[in-house]
DRENDO-1510 file (C-alpha; in Angstrom, 1 decimal, always signed):
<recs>
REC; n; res; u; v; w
REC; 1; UNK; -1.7; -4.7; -20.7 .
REC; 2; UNK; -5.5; -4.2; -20.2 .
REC; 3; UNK; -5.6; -8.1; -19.2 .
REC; 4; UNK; -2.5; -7.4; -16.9 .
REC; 5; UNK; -4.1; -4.3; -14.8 .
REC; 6; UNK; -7.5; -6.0; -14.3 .
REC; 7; UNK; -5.4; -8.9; -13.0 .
REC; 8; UNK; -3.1; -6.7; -10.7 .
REC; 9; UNK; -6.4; -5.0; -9.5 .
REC; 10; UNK; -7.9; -8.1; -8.4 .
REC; 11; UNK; -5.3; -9.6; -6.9 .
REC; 12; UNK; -4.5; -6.6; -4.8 .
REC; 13; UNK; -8.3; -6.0; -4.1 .
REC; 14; UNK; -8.3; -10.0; -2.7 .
REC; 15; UNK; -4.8; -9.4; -0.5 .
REC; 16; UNK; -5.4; -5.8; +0.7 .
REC; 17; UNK; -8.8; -6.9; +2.5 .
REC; 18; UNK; -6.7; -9.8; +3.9 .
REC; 19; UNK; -4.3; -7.8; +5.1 .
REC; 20; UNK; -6.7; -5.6; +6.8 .
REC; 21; UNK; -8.0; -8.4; +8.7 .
REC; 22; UNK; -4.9; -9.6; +9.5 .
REC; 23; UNK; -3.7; -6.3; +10.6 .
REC; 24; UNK; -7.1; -6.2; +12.6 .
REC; 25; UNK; -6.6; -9.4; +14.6 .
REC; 26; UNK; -3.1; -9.0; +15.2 .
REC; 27; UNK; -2.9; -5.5; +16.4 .
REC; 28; UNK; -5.9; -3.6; +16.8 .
REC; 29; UNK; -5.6; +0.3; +16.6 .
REC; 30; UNK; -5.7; +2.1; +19.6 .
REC; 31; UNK; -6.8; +5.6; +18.0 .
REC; 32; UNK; -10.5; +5.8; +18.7 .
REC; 33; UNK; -12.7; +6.7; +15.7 .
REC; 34; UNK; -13.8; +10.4; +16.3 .
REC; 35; UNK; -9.9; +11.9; +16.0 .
REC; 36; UNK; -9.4; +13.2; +12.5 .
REC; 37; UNK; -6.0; +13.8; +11.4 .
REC; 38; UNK; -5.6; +17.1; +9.7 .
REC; 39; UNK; -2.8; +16.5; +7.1 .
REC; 40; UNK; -1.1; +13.7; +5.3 .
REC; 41; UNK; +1.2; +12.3; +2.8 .
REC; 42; UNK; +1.8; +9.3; +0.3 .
REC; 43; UNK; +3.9; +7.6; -2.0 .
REC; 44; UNK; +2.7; +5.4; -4.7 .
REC; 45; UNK; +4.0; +3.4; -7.7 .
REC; 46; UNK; +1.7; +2.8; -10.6 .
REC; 47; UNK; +1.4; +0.8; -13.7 .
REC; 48; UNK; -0.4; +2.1; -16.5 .
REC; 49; UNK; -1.4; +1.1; -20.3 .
REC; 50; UNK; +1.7; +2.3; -21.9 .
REC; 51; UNK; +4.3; +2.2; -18.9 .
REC; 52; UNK; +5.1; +2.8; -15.0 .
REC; 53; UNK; +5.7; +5.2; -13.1 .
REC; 54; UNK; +5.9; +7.6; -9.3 .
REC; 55; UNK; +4.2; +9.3; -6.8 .
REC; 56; UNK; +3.8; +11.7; -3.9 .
REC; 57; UNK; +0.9; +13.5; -2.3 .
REC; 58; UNK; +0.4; +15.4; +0.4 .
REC; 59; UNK; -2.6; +17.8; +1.8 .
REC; 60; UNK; -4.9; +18.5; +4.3 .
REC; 61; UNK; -8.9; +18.0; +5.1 .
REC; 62; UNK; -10.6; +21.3; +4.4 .
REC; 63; UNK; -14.1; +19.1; +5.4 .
REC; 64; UNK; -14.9; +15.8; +7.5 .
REC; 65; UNK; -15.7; +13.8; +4.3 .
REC; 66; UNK; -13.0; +15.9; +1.7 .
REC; 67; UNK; -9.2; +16.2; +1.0 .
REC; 68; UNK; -7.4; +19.2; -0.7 .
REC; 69; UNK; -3.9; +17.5; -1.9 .
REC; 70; UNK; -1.2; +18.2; -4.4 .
REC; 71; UNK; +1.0; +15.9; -6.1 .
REC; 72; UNK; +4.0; +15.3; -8.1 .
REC; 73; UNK; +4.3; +12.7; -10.4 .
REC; 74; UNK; +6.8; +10.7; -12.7 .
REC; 75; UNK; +5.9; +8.4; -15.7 .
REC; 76; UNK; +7.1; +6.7; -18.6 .
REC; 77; UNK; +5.4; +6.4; -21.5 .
REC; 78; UNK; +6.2; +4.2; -24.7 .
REC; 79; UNK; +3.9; +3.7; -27.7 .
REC; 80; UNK; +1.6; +0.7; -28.3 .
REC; 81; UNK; +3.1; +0.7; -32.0 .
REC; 82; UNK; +6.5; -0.5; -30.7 .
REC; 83; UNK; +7.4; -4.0; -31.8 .
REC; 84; UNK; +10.6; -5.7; -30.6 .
REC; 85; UNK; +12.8; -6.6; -33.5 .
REC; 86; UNK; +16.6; -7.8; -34.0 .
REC; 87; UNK; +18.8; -8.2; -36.7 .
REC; 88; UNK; +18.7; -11.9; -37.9 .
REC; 89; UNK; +21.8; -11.7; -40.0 .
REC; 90; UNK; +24.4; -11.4; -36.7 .
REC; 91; UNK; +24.2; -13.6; -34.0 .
REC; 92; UNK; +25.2; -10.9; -31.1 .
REC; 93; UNK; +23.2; -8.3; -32.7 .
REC; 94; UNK; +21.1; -6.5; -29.8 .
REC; 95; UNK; +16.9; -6.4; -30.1 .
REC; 96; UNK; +16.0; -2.3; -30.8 .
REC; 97; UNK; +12.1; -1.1; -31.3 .
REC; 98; UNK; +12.4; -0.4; -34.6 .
REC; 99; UNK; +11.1; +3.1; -36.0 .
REC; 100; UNK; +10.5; +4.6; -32.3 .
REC; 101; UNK; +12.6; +8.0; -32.3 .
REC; 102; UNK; +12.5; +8.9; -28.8 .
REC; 103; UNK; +12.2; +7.9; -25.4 .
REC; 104; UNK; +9.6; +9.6; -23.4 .
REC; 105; UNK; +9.1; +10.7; -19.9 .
REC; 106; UNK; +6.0; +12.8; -18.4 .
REC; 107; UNK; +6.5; +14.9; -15.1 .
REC; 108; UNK; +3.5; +16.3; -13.4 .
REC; 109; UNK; +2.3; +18.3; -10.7 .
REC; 110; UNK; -1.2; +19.5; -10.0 .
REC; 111; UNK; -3.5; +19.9; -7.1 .
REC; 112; UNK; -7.3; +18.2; -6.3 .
REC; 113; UNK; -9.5; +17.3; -4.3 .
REC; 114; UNK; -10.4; +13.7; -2.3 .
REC; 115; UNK; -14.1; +13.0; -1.9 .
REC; 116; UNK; -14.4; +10.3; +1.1 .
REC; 117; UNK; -17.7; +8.1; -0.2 .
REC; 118; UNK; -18.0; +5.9; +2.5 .
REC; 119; UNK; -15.8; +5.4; +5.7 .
REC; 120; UNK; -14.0; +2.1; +6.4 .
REC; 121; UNK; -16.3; +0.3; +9.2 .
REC; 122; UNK; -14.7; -0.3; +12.7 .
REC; 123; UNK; -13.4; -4.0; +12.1 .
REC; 124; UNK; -11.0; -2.1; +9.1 .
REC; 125; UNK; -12.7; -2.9; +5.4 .
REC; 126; UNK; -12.4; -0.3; +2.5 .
REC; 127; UNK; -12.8; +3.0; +2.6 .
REC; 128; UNK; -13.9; +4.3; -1.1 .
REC; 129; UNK; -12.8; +7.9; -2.7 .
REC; 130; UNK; -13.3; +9.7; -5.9 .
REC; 131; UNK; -10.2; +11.6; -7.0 .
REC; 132; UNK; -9.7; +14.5; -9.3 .
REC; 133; UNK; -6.3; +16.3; -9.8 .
REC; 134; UNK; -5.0; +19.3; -12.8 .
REC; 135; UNK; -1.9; +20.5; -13.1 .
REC; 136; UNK; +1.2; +20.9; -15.2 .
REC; 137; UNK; +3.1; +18.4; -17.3 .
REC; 138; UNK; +6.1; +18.5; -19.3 .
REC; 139; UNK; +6.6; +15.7; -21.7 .
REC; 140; UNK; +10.5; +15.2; -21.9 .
REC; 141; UNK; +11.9; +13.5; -24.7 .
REC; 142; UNK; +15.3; +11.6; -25.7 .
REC; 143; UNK; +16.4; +10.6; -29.0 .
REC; 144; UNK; +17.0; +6.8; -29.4 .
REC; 145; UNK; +20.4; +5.9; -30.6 .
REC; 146; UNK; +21.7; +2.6; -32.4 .
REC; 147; UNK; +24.4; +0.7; -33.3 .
REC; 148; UNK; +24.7; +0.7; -37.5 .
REC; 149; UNK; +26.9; -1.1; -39.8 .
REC; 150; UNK; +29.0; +0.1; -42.0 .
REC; 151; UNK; +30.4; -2.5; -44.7 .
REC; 152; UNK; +33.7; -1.3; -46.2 .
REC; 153; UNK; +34.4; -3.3; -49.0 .
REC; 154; UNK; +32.1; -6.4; -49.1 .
REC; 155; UNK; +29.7; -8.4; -46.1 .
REC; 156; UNK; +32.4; -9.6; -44.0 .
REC; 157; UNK; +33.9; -6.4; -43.5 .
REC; 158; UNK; +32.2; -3.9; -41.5 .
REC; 159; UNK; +32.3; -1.8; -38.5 .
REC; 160; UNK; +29.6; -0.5; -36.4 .
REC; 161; UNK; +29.1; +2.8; -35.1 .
REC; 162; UNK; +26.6; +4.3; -32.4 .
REC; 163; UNK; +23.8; +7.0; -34.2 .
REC; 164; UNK; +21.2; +8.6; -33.4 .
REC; 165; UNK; +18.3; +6.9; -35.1 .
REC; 166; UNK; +17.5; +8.5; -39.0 .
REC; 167; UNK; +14.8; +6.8; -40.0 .
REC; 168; UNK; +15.9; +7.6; -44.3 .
REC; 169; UNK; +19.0; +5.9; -43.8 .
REC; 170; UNK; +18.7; +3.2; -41.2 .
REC; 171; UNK; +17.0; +0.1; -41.9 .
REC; 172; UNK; +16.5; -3.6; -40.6 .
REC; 173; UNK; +19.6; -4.7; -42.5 .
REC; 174; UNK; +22.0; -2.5; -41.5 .
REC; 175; UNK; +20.9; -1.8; -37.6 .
REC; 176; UNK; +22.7; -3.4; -35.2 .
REC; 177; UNK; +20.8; -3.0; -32.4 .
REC; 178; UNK; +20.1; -0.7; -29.4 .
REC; 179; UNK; +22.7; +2.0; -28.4 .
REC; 180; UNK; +23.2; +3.0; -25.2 .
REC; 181; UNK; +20.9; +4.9; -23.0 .
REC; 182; UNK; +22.8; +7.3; -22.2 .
REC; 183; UNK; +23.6; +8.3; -25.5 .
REC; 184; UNK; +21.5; +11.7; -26.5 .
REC; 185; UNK; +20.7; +13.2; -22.9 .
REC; 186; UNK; +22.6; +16.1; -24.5 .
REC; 187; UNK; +19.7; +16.5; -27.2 .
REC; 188; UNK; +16.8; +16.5; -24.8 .
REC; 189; UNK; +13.3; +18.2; -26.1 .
REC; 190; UNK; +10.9; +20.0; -23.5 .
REC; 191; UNK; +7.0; +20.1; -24.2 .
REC; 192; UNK; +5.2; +22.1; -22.1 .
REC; 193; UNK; +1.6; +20.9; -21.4 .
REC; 194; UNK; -1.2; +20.2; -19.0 .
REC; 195; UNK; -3.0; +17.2; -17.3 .
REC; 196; UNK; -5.9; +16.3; -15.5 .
REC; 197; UNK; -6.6; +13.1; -13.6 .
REC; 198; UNK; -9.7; +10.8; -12.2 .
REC; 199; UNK; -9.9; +7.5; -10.3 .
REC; 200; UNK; -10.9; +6.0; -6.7 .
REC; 201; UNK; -9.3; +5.2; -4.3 .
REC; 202; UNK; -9.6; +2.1; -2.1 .
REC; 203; UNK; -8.2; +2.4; +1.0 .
REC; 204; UNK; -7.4; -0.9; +3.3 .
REC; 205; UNK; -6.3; -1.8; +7.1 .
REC; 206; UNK; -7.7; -0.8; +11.0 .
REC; 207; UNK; -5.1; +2.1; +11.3 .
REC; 208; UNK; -6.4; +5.0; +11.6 .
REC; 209; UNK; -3.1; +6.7; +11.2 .
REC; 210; UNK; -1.7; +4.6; +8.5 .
REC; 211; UNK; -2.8; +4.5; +4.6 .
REC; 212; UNK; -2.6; +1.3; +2.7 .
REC; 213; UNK; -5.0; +1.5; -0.8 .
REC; 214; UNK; -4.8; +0.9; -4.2 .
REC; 215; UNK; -5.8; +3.4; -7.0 .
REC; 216; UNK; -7.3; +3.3; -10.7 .
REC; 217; UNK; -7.9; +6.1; -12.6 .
REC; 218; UNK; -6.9; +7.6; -16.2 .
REC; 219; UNK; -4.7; +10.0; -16.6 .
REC; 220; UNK; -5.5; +12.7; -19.9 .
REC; 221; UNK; -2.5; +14.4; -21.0 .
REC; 222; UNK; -1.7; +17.4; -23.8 .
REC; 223; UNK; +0.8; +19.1; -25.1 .
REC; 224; UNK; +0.4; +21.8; -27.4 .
REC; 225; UNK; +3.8; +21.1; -28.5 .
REC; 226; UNK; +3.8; +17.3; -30.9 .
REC; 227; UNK; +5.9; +15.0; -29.5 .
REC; 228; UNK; +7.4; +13.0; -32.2 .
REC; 229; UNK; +7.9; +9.1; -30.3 .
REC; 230; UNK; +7.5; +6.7; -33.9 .
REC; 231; UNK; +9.2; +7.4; -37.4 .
REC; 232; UNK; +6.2; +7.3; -40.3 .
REC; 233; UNK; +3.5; +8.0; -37.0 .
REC; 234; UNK; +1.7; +11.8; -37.0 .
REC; 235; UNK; +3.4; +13.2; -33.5 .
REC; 236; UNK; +1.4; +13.0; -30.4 .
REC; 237; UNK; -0.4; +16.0; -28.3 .
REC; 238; UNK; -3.1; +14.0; -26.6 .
REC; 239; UNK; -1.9; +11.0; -24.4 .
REC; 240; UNK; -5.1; +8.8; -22.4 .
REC; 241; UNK; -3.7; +6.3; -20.3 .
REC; 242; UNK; -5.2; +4.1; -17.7 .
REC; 243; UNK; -3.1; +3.1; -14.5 .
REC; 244; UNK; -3.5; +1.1; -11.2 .
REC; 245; UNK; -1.5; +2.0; -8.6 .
REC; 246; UNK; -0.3; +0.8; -4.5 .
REC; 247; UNK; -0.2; +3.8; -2.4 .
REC; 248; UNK; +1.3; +4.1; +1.0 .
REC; 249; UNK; +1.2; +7.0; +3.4 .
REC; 250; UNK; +0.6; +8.5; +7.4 .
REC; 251; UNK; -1.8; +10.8; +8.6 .
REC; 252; UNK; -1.0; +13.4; +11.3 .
REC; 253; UNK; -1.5; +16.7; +13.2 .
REC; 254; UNK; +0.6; +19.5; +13.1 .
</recs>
């Protein structure tokens, strides 16, 4: 995943800076360089070490050189001890992570602050800021239901019925595989907690009114709450996870 961001980084480092040329050369902003836009907004999508996830910001400059924003945020998050496995005694049987006990989603909002570091030059180029947001989270969790055979009287006659995952009673030989994800909504778990947040920002493109950049930060999250994601694992407060993400956005006056 590491490998994967670094690669994603660079590649969107090499296209956004040919973009902005392009952009440049094809058409030129007409906004002259002294007008500063008082508010703006973004959306985002990210990738991070243990999953994906959305964005939106919004705020205003409270200086010539710094940004006050909040944010809302959604992300997935999955643990780095899941391994893929399947059932190799049924030919249809459905792959399942074995042992994980819940899905889990974070949802954030928060507020911070933008720190322009140096201003894009006329021809377009980057324009570099440091980030810092705190908030609330909520970790939200759903149980993980499978599909488990039950033999009646011997191996060729069985039935299989859709459980939520008991890690004492279900095993590789008598999962089937994954359930459907729909399955356990009705059992959702709530855990409370807080974040902060820390990264730059790379902004690209000639537009003074438009916002093309790419972000990478970490994310530190806990929850006073455990969440319990693997079977046999101590549950998780703390959660560290490193993301990249595409943002796109407008500035404007009121």
């Amino acid at each position: 995943m590491k490998r994967n961001i670094l690669f994603l980084f660079l590649m969107f480092l090499t296209a956004g800076g040919y973009f902005a040329r392009a952009q440049y050369e094809a058409v030129p902003d007409t906004t002259p360089d002294n007008v500063l836009f008082e508010q703006q907004w973004t959306l985002g999508a990210m990738i991070h070490t243990n999953g994906w996830g959305l964005k939106f910001r919004k705020g205003h400059n409270v200086a010539a050189l710094r940004q006050f924003m909040w944010e809302l945020e959604f992300s997935t998050y999955k643990s780095s001890k899941e391994v893929r496995s399947i059932n190799p005694y049924f030919s249809d049987s459905r792959s399942y992570f074995y042992g994980k006990l819940n899905y889990v989603w974070f949802f954030r909002g928060g507020v911070g602050q933008q720190h322009i570091l140096n201003r894009k030059p006329y021809w377009g180029g980057v324009q570099l800021s440091w980030l810092y947001y705190g908030g609330l989270s909520v970790a939200v969790t759903k149980p993980v239901y499978l599909y488990i055979i039950h033999f009646n009287s011997g191996f060729t006659d069985y039935e299989v019925r859709e459980e939520k995952y008991d890690p004492e009673v279900h095993f590789t030989d008598n999962i089937y595989g994954r359930g459907s994800f729909l399955a356990g909504f009705t059992q959702i778990g709530i855990h409370p907690g807080v974040y902060v947040k820390t990264g730059l920002d790379f902004e690209f493109g000639v537009k003074n009114k438009q916002i093309n950049s790419l972000e990478v930060g970490g994310i530190f999250d806990y929850s006073p709450i455990p969440v319990p994601i693997m079977a046999y694992n101590p549950k998780q407060s703390f959660f560290l996870t490193l993301y990249i993400s595409v943002m796109f956005g407008k500035r404007y006056n009121k």
